[in-house]
C-alpha positions as YAML, in Angstrom:
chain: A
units: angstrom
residues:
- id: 1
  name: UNK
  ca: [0.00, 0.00, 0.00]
- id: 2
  name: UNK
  ca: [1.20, 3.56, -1.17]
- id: 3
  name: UNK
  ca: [1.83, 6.07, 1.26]
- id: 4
  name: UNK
  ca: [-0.02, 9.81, 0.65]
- id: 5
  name: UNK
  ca: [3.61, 11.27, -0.84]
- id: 6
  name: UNK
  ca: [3.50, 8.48, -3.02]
- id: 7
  name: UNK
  ca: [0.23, 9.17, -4.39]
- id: 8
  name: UNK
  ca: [0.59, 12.62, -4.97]
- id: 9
  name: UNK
  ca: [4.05, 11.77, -7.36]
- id: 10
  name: UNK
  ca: [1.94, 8.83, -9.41]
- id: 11
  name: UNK
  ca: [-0.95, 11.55, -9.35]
- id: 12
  name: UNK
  ca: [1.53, 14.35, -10.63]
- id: 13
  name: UNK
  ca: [3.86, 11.59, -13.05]
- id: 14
  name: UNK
  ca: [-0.38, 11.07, -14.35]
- id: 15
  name: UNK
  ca: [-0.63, 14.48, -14.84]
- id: 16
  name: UNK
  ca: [2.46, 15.02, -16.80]
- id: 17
  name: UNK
  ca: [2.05, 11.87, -18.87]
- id: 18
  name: UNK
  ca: [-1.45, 12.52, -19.92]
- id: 19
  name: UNK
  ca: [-0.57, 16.06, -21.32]
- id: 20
  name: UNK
  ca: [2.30, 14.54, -23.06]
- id: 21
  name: UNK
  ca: [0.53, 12.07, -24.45]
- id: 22
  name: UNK
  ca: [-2.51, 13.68, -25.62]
- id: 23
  name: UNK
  ca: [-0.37, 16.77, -27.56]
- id: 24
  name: UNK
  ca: [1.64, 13.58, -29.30]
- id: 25
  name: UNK
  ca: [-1.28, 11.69, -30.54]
- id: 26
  name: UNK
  ca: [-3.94, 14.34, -30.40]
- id: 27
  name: UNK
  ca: [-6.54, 14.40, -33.30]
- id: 28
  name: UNK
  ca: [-5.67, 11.19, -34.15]
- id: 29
  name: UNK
  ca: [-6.79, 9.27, -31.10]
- id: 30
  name: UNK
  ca: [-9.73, 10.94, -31.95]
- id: 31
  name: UNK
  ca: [-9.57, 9.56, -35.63]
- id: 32
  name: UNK
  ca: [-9.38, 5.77, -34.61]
- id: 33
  name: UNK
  ca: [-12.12, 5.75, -31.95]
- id: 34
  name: UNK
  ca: [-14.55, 7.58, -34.51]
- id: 35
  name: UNK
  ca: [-13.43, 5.36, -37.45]
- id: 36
  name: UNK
  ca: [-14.79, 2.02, -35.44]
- id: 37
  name: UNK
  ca: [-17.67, 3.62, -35.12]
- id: 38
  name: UNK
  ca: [-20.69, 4.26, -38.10]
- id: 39
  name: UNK
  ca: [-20.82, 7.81, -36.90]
- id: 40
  name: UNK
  ca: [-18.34, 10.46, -35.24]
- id: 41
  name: UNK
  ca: [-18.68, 9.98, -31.91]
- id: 42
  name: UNK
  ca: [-15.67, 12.41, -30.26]
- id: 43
  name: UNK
  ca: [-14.32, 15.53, -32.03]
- id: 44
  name: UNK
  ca: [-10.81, 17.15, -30.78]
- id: 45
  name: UNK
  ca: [-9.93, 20.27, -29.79]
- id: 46
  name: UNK
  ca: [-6.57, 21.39, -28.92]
- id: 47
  name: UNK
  ca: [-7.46, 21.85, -25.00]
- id: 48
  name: UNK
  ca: [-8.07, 18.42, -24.23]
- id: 49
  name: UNK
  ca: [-4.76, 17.12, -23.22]
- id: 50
  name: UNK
  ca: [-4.33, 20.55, -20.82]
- id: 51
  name: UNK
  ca: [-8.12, 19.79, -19.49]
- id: 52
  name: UNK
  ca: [-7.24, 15.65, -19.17]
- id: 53
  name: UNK
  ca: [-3.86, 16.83, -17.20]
- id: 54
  name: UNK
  ca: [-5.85, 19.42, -14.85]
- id: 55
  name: UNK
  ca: [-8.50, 16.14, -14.12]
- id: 56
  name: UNK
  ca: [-5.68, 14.21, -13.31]
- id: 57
  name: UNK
  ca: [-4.31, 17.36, -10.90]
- id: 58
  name: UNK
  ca: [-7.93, 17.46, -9.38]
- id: 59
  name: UNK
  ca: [-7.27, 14.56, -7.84]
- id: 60
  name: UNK
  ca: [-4.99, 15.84, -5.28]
- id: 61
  name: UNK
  ca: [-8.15, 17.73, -3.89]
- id: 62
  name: UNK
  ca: [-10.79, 15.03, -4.03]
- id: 63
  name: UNK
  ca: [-8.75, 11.73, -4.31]
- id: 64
  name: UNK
  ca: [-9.96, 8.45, -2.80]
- id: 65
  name: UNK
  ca: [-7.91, 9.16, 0.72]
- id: 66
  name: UNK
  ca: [-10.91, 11.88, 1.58]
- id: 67
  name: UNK
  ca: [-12.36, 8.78, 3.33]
- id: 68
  name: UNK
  ca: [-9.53, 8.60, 5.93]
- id: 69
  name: UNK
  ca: [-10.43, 11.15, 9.15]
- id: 70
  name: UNK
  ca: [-6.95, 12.63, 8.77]
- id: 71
  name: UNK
  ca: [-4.26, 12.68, 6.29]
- id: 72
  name: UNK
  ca: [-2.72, 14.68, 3.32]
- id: 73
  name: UNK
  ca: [-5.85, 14.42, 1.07]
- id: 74
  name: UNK
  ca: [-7.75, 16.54, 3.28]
- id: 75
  name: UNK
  ca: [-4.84, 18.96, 4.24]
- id: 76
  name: UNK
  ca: [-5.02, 20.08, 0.53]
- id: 77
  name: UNK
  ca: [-8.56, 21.63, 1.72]
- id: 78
  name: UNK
  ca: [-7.33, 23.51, 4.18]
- id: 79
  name: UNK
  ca: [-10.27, 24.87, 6.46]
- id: 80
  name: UNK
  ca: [-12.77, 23.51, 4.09]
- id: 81
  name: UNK
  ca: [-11.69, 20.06, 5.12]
- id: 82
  name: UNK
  ca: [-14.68, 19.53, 7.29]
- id: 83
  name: UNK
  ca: [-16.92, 19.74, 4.28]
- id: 84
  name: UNK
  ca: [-15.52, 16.21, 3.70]
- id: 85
  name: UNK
  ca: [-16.29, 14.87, 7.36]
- id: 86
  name: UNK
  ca: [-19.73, 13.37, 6.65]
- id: 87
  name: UNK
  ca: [-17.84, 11.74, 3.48]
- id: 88
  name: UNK
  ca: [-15.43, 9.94, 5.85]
- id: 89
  name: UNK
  ca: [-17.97, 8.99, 8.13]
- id: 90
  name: UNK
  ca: [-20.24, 7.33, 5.69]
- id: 91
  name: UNK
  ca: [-17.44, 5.57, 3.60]
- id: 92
  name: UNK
  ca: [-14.89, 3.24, 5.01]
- id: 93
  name: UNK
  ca: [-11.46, 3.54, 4.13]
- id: 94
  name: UNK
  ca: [-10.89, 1.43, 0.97]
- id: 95
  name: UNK
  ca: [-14.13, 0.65, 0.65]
- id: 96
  name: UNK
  ca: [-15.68, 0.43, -3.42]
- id: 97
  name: UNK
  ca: [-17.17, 3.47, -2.99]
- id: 98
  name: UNK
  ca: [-14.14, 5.10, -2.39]
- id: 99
  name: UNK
  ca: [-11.49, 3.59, -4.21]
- id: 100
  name: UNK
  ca: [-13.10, 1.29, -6.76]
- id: 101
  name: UNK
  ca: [-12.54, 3.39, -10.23]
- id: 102
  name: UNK
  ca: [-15.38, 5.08, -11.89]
- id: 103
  name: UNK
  ca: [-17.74, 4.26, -8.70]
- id: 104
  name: UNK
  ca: [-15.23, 6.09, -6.59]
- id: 105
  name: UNK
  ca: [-14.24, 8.95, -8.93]
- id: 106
  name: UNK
  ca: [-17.80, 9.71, -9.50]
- id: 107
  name: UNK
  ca: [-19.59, 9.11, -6.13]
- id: 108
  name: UNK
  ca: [-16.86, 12.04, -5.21]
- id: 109
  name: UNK
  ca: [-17.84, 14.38, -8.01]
- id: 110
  name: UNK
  ca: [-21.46, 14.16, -6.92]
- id: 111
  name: UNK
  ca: [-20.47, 15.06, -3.37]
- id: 112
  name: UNK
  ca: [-18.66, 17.70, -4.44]
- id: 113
  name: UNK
  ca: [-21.24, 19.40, -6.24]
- id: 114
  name: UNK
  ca: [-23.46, 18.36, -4.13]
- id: 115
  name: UNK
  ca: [-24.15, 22.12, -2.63]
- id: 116
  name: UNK
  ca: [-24.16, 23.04, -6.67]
- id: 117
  name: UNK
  ca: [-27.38, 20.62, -7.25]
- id: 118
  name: UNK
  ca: [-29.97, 23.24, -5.41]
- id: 119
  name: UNK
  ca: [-28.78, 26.03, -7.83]
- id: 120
  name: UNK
  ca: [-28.28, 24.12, -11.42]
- id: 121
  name: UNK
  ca: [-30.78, 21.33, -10.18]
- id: 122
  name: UNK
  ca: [-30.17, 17.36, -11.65]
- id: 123
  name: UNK
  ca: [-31.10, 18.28, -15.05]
- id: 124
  name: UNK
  ca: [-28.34, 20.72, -15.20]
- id: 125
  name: UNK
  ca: [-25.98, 18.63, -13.10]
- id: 126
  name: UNK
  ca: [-25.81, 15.96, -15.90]
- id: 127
  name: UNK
  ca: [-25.69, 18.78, -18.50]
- id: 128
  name: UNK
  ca: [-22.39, 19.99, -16.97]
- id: 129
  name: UNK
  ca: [-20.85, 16.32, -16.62]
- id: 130
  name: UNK
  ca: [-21.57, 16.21, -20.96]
- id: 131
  name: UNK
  ca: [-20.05, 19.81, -21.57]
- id: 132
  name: UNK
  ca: [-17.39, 19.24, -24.20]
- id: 133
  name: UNK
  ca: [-14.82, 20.57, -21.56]
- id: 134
  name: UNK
  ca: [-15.99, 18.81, -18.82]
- id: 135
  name: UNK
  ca: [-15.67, 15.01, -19.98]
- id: 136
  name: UNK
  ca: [-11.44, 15.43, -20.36]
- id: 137
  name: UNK
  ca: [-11.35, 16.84, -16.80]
- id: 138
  name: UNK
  ca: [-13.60, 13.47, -15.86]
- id: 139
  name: UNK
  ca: [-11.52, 11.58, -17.69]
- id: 140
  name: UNK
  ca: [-8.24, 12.97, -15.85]
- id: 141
  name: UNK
  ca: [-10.27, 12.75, -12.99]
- id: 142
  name: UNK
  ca: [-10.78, 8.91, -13.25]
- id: 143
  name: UNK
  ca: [-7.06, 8.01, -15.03]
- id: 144
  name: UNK
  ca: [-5.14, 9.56, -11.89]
- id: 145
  name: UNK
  ca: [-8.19, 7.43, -9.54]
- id: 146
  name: UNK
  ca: [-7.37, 4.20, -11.88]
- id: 147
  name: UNK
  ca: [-3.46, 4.39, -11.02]
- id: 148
  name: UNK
  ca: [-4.07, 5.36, -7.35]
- id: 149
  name: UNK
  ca: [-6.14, 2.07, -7.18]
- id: 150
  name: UNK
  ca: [-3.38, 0.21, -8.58]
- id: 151
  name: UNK
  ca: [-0.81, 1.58, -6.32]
- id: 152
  name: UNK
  ca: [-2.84, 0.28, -3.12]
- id: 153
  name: UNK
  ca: [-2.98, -3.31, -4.78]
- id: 154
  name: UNK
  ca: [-6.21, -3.07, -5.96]
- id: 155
  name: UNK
  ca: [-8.42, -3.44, -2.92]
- id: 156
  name: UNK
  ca: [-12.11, -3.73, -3.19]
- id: 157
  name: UNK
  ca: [-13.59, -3.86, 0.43]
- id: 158
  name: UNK
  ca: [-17.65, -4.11, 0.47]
...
């Protein structure tokens, strides 16, 4: 199991890589996924690598170690850290909600907005998850999640 230091270099090294790897391939990533496909599905546009790399950079602020009562997740919140209390009450430490990829990254987006949901309401929640510069940052979001899975052995605790 990775210590928090550790986490915050794969998170950064995720950062870094996915930047450098989306200016190198760029449009044509984009080329292959839409050519399996009948109809263009993704278009590119010259942010996306810079937006992917900021997802990935989000997840020093809400990472999967928000579910421990202490630590150097929460320290990156500085006073706002008790608006992650609740989260860490609710949800073991490791636990699928958590940690698991895509259930994880996701269940801690929708906490995260959730004092946003009064003012833009569901509808407009799920609007903002489908904006064109919202799905890299998700995706960053969920890469740097995926690799700080791996780095604690992939646990899955129910």
């Amino acid at each position: 199991m990775a210590n928090g230091r550790t986490h915050d270099r794969i998170t950064l090294i995720t950062a870094g890589c996915t930047v450098a790897i989306g200016f190198i391939l760029g449009e044509h990533a984009v080329e292959i996924m839409n050519s399996s496909q009948s109809f263009a599905v993704a278009r590119y546009h010259p942010s996306f690598p810079i937006l992917t790399g900021l997802g990935a950079l989000i997840n020093l602020w809400i990472g999967p170690d928000l579910d421990l009562s202490g630590g150097k997740a929460k320290r990156w919140w500085g006073p706002l850290k008790m608006l992650w209390y609740p989260y860490g009450k609710l949800i073991p430490h490791r636990h699928v909600l958590s940690h698991f990829p895509v259930i994880g990254t996701f269940g801690r987006v929708v906490y995260f907005s959730l004092p946003l949901l009064p003012a833009m309401g569901c509808p407009g929640f799920i609007m903002w998850t489908v904006t064109w510069w919202a799905q890299p940052i998700l995706f960053g979001l969920l890469l740097a999640d995926m690799m700080h899975w791996v780095a604690d052995g992939m646990p899955v605790r129910v």
